[in-house]
C-alpha positions as CSV (number, residue, x, y, z in Angstrom):
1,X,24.4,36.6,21.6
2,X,22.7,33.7,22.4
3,X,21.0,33.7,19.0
4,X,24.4,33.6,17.4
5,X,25.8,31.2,19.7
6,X,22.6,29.0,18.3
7,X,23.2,29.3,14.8
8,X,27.2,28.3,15.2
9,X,26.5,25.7,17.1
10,X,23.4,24.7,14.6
11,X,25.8,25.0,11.5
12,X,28.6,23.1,13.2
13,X,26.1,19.7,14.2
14,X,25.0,20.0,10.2
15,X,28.2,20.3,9.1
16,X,29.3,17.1,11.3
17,X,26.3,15.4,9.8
18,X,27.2,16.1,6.2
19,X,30.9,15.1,6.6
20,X,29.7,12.0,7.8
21,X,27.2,10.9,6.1
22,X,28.9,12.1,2.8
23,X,32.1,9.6,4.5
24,X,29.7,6.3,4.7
25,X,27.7,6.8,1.4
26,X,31.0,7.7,-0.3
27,X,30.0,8.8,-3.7
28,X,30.5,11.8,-6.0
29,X,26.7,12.2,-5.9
30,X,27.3,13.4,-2.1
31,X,30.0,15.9,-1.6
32,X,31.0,16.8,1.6
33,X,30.8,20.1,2.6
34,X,34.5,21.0,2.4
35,X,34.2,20.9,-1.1
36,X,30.8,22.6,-1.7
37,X,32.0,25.6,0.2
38,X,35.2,25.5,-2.3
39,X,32.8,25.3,-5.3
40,X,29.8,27.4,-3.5
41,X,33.1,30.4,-3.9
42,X,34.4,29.6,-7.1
43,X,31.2,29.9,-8.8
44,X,30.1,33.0,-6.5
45,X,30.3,34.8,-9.4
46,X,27.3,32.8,-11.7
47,X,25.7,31.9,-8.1
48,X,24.9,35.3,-6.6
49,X,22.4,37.2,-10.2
50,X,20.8,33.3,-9.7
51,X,20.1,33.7,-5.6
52,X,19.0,37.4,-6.5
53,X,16.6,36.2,-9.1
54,X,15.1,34.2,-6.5
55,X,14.8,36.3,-3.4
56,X,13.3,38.8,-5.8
57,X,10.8,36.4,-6.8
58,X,10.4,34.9,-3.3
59,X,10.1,38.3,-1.7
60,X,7.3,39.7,-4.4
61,X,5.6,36.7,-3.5
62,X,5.4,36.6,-0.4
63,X,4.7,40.5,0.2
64,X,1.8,40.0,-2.2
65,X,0.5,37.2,-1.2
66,X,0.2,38.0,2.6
67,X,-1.4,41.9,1.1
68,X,-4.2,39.8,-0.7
69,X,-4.4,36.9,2.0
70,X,-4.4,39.0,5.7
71,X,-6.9,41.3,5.1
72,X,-9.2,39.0,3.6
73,X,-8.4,36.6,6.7
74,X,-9.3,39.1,9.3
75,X,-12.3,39.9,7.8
76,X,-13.8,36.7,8.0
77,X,-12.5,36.5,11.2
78,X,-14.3,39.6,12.7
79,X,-18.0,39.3,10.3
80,X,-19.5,36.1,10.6
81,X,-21.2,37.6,7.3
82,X,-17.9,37.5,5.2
83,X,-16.7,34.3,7.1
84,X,-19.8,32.5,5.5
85,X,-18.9,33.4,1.9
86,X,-14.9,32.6,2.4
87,X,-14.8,29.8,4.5
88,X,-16.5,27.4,2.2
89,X,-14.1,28.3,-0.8
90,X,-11.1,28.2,1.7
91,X,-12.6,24.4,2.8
92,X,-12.8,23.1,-1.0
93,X,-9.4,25.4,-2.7
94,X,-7.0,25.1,0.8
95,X,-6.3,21.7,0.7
96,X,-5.7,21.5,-3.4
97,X,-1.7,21.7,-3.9
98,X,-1.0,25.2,-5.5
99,X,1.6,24.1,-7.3
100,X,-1.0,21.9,-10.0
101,X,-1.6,25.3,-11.4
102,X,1.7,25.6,-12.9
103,X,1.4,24.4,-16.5
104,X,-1.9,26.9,-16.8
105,X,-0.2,29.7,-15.2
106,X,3.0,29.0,-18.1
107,X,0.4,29.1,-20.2
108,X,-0.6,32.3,-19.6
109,X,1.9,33.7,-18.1
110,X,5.0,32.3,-20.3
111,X,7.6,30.3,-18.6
112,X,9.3,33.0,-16.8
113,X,9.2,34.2,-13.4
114,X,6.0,36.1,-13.6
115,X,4.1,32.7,-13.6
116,X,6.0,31.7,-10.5
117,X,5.6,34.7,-8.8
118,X,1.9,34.6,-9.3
119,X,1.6,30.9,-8.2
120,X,3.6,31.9,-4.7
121,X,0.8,34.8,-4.5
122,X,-1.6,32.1,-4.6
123,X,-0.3,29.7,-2.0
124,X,1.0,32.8,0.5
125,X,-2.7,34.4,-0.1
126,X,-4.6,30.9,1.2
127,X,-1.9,30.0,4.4
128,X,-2.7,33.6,5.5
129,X,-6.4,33.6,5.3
130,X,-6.5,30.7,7.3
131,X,-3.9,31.6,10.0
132,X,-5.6,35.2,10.0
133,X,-8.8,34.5,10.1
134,X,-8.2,32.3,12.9
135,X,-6.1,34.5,14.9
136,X,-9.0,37.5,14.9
137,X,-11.5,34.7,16.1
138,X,-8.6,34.8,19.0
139,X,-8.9,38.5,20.0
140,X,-10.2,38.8,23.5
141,X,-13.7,40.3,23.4
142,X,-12.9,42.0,26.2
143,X,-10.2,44.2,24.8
144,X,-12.9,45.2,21.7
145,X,-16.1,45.6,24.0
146,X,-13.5,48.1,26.9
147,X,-12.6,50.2,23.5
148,X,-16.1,50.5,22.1
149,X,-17.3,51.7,25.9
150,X,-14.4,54.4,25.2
151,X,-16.1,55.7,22.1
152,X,-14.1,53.7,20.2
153,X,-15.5,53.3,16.2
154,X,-14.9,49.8,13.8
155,X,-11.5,51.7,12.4
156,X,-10.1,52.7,16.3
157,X,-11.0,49.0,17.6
158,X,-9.1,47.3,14.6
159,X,-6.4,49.2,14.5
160,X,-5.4,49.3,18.5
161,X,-6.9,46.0,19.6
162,X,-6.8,44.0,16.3
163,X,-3.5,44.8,14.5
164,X,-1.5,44.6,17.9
165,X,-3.2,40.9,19.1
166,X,-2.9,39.6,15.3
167,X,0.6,40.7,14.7
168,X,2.3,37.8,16.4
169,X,0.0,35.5,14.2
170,X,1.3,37.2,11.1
171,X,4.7,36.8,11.1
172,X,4.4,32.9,12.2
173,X,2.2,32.8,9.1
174,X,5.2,34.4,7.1
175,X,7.4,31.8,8.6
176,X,5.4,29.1,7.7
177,X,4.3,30.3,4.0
178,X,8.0,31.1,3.6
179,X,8.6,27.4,3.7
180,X,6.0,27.0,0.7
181,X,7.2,30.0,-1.5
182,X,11.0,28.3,-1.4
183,X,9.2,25.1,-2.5
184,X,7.1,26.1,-5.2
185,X,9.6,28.6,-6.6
186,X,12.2,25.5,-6.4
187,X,9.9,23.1,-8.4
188,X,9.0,26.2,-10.7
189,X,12.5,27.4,-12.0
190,X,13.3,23.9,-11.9
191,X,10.7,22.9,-14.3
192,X,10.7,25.9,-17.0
193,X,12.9,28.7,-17.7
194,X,16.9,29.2,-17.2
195,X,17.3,31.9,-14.3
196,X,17.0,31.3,-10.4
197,X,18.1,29.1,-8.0
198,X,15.7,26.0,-8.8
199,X,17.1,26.1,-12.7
200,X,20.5,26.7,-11.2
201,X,20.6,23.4,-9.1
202,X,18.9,21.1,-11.5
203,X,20.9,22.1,-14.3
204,X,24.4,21.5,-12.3
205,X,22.5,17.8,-11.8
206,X,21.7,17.3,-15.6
207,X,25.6,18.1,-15.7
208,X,26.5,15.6,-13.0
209,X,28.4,18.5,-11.3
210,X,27.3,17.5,-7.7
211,X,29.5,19.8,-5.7
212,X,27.9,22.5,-7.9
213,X,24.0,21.1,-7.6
214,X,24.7,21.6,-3.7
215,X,26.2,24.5,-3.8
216,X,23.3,25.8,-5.2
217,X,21.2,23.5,-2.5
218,X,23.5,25.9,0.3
219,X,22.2,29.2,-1.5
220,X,18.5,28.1,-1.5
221,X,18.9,27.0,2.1
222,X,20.6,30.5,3.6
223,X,18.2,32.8,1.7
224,X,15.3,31.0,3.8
225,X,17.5,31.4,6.6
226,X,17.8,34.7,6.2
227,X,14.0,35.5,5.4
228,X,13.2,33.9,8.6
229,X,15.5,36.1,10.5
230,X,14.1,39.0,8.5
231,X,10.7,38.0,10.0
232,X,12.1,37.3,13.4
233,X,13.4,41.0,13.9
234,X,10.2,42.3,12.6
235,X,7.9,40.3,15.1
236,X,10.8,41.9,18.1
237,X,10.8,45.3,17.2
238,X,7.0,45.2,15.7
239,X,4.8,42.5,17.8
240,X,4.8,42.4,21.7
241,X,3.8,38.7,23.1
């Protein structure tokens, strides 16, 4: 309840902000959000196959990305022997902006969403190394040494004393990748191709049809919300603090 009380209270300062805002600059190129919401449901119908396009995209993403990027993370966080091979590509690829590898994934890929998809993979696959690998350098050693005195082998110690102390550290991962994959895909679809949201807002901006772009702008922002929720409810019912 208190959640929900949040989020109303959250959506009613931004609206505030908008209406205001869009009041002082006072041009077309800032609607307020009245008339977004009238044009985010009169174009429901051309809006919604564009926000599916993208979630799918966002989604495959992101669930690839974090398959390639976890395991690879906890494993250089448990063997010093794998952390000495990965940590110096992480160091040299991490900070390089993912998103420069666009034009070579189009060219291999073509300029539809598989490219995108792939480039997501890639950014995902590098946040979650890092936050992995850092969050098994944080399991106590306590916890692993008490279940190897128990008899407990490599597969028993991982799988009751690392997945459980890690799984908190996943999902904030998730969070914060999420905020990359909306980006990238965004600069992606806006750049090349004529499907998802990121084509659908630029496109309505090319047009001049402002209320339209941030329609669009609304979409983009409520399928984050809702991957963050998404996340949220996994880390309650999933991940104990």
């Amino acid at each position: 309840m208190n959640r929900a009380l949040g989020y109303v209270w959250g959506t009613l300062f931004v609206l505030a902000a908008w209406w205001l805002l869009a009041v002082c600059v006072g041009s077309p190129a800032l609607p307020g959000p009245v008339q977004t919401v009238h044009e985010l449901g009169a174009n429901a119908g051309a809006l919604l196959p564009q926000t599916a396009i993208s979630l799918e995209r966002l989604l495959a993403g992101l669930a690839f990305g974090a398959l390639i990027g976890a395991p690879i993370g906890l494993l250089a966080g448990m063997k010093p022997l794998v952390d000495r091979f990965v940590s110096p590509v992480l160091y040299i690829l991490f900070p390089v902006p993912k998103i420069v590898f666009l034009p070579v994934l189009f060219v291999f890929f073509g300029l539809g969403g598989q490219a995108k998809v792939i480039l997501i993979v890639i950014a995902v696959a590098f946040q979650m190394m890092v936050t992995m690998r850092d969050a098994a350098r944080e399991v106590p050693v306590g916890q692993i040494e008490a279940m190897r005195s128990l008899g407990g082998n490599g597969w028993l110690v991982f799988l009751h004393v690392v997945v459980p102390s890690t799984l908190p550290y996943l999902f904030s991962g998730l969070r914060v990748s999420t905020g990359t994959a909306v980006a990238i895909l965004f600069i992606g679809e806006s750049m090349a191709g004529s499907t998802g949201l990121g084509y659908y807002i630029m496109h309505s901006w090319s047009m001049l049809e402002y209320a339209r772009m941030f329609s669009g702008i609304v979409a983009l922002a409520i399928v984050g919300v809702v991957l963050y929720e998404v996340f949220d409810l996994a880390e309650r019912k999933l991940a104990a603090r």
